[in-house]
N, C-alpha and C positions, 0 to 999 in steps of 0.2 A: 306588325300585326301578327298575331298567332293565329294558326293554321291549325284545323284539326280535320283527318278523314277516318269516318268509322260509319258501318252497319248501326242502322236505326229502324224500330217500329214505329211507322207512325200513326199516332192515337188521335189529333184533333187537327182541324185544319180550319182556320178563321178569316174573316176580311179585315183588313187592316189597310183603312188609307180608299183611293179610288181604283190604284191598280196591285197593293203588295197584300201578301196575306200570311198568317204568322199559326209556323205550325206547332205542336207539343211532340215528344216521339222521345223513344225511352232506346237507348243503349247500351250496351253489354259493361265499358269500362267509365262511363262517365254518369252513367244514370239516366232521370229524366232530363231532358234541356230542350227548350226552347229556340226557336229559330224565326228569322222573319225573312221573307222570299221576295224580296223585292219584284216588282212588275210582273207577278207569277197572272194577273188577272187578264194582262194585254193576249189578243189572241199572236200576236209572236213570240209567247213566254216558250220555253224548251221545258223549265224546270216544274211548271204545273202539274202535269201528269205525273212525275214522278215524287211527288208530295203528298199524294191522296192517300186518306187512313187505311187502312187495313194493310198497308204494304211493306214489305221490307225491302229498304231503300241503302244504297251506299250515298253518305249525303259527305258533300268538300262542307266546310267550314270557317267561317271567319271572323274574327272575335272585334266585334264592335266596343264602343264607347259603354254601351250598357246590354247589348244583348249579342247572340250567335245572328249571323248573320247568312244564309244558305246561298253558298255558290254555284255549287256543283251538284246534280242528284240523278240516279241512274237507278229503275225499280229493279231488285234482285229476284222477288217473288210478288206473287198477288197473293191474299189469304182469302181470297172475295168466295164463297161457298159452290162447290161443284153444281147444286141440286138451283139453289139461288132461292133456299126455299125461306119463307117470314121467319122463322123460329131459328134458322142458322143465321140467316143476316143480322135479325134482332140480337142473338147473344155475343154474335162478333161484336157488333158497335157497346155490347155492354162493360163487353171485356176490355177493350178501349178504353169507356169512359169511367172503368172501376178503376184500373190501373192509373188511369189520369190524376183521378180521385185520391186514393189511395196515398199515392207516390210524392215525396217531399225531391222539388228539385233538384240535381246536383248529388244524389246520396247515389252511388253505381252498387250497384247487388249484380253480379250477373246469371246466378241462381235464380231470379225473380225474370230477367231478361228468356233465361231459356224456357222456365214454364210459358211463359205467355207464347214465344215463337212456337214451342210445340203444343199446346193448347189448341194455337190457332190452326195449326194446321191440322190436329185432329179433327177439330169443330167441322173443317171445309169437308170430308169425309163425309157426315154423318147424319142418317136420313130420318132415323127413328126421335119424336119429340126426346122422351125418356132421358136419351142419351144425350142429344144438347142440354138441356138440363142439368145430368150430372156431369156433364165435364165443365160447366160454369161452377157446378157446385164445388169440385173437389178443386180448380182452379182458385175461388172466393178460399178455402177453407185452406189451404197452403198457403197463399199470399200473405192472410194472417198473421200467420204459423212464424211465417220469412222478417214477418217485420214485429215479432215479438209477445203475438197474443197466443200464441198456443194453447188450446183446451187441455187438461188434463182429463183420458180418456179409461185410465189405469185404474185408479185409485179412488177410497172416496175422501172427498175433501177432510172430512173430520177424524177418524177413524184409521186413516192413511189403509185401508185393508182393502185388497183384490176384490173390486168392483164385483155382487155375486151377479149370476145369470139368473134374474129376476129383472122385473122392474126399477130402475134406480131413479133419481130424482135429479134433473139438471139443473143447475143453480147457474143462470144467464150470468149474473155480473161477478160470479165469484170463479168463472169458468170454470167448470167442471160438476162433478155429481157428487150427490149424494147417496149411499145404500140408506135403502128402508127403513134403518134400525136410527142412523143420525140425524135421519130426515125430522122424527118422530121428537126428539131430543131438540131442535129449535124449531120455536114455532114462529119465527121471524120469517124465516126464510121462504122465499116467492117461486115457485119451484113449476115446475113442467115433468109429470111421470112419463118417462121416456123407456119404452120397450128394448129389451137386452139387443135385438135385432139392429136396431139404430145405431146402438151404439159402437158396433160390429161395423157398421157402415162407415160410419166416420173414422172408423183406425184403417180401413181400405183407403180413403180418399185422401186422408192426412199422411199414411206412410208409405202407400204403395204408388207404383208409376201410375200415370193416366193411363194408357196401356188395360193394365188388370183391374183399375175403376171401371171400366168401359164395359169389361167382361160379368159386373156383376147384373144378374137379372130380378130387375125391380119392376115393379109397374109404377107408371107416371105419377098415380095418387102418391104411393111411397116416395117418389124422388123430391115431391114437391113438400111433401112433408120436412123429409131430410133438410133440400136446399132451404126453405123457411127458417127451419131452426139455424142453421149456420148464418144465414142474412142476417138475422137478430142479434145470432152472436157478436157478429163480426160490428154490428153498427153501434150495440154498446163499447166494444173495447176499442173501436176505432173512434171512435164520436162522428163518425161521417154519416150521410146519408147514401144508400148502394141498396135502396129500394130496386126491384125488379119488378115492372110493370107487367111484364107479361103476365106472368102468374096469375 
């Protein structure tokens, strides 16, 4: 039987059976993988508590006929929100189930591993709505980025010339913008005039740490602006659904 021990997030946590429950949880070197916790439901289980989503978990390992099997688990952190406020708890469980979402099993990124761990433990920080918001936002807009849809934020699409500090035109499914001049030039194309401002925004969020996203000062209407567009983005080049209720 093959053994595996390694640091886990874990994202989703399910009933399976009367007493076992089968959790999802994402990895540094193996990716997302699956687990089922046998008799985690009896109240003598040990390994219960240490299974619960938001957590960063040291989980043992044992490789079944068809799935991971959870032996051993031991919680290394909680990510559960200092304040415990709706808007921080809501975005944790989103970021959870985006990543759940998102994430094809067995593909390891540990690039994608580390923004989420540090994500989450920014998010537990942070008291201002705004700011929950854009660290879900520039968290959605890198994830992206990591798994191959990257916006082109430079340039305009047709023209290939230095985006001017005007108005430009974002073109959803061709990712990226248009300047004024090429917009004008197809009249196909299904467009969103997007404020130089914006787009300043999303090269903060796309390039720089969570950290200095944090530090920009927006009002709520603008963040929710911002995240909407990247939601969009992100759910035509993904074909996933990563609606946010809240909103």
């Amino acid at each position: 039987m093959h053994y595996l021990k390694t640091e886990a997030i874990i994202l989703s946590k399910k009933i399976r059976g009367e007493f076992g429950v089968v959790i999802n949880f994402y990895t540094p070197g193996h990716g997302k993988l699956e687990g089922v916790v046998s008799g985690a439901k009896k109240i003598s289980s040990k390994l219960n508590a240490h299974c619960e989503p938001l957590s960063l978990s040291e989980l043992m390992l044992a490789r079944g006929v068809s799935a991971w099997r959870v032996a051993g688990a031991v919680t290394l952190q909680n990510f559960e929100p200092v304040n415990k406020s709706f808007e921080q708890i809501f975005a944790a469980q989103y970021l959870a189930q985006l990543t759940n979402s998102l994430l094809d099993k067995e593909q390891p990124e540990k690039q994608i591993y580390f923004l989420l761990k540090k994500t989450l433990e920014l998010l537990a920080k942070q008291v201002k709505t705004e700011k929950v918001l854009l660290l879900v936002a520039a968290y959605l807009l890198k994830l992206v980025a990591m798994l191959g849809y990257q916006p082109n934020l430079k340039t305009c699409l047709r023209c290939q010339k230095n985006l001017p500090a005007q108005k430009n035109i974002l073109e959803l499914l061709a990712g990226g913008f248009y300047c004024p001049t090429c917009v004008k030039l197809d009249k196909k194309v299904s467009y969103k005039r997007v404020n130089p401002a914006v787009i300043k925004v999303w090269r903060v969020l796309l390039q720089d740490d969570l950290e200095k996203a944090l530090r920009l000062h927006l009002s709520l209407t603008q963040v929710r602006t911002i995240f909407s567009l990247i939601t969009e983005f992100s759910q035509i080049h993904s074909q996933k659904s990563i609606n946010f209720l809240w909103l």
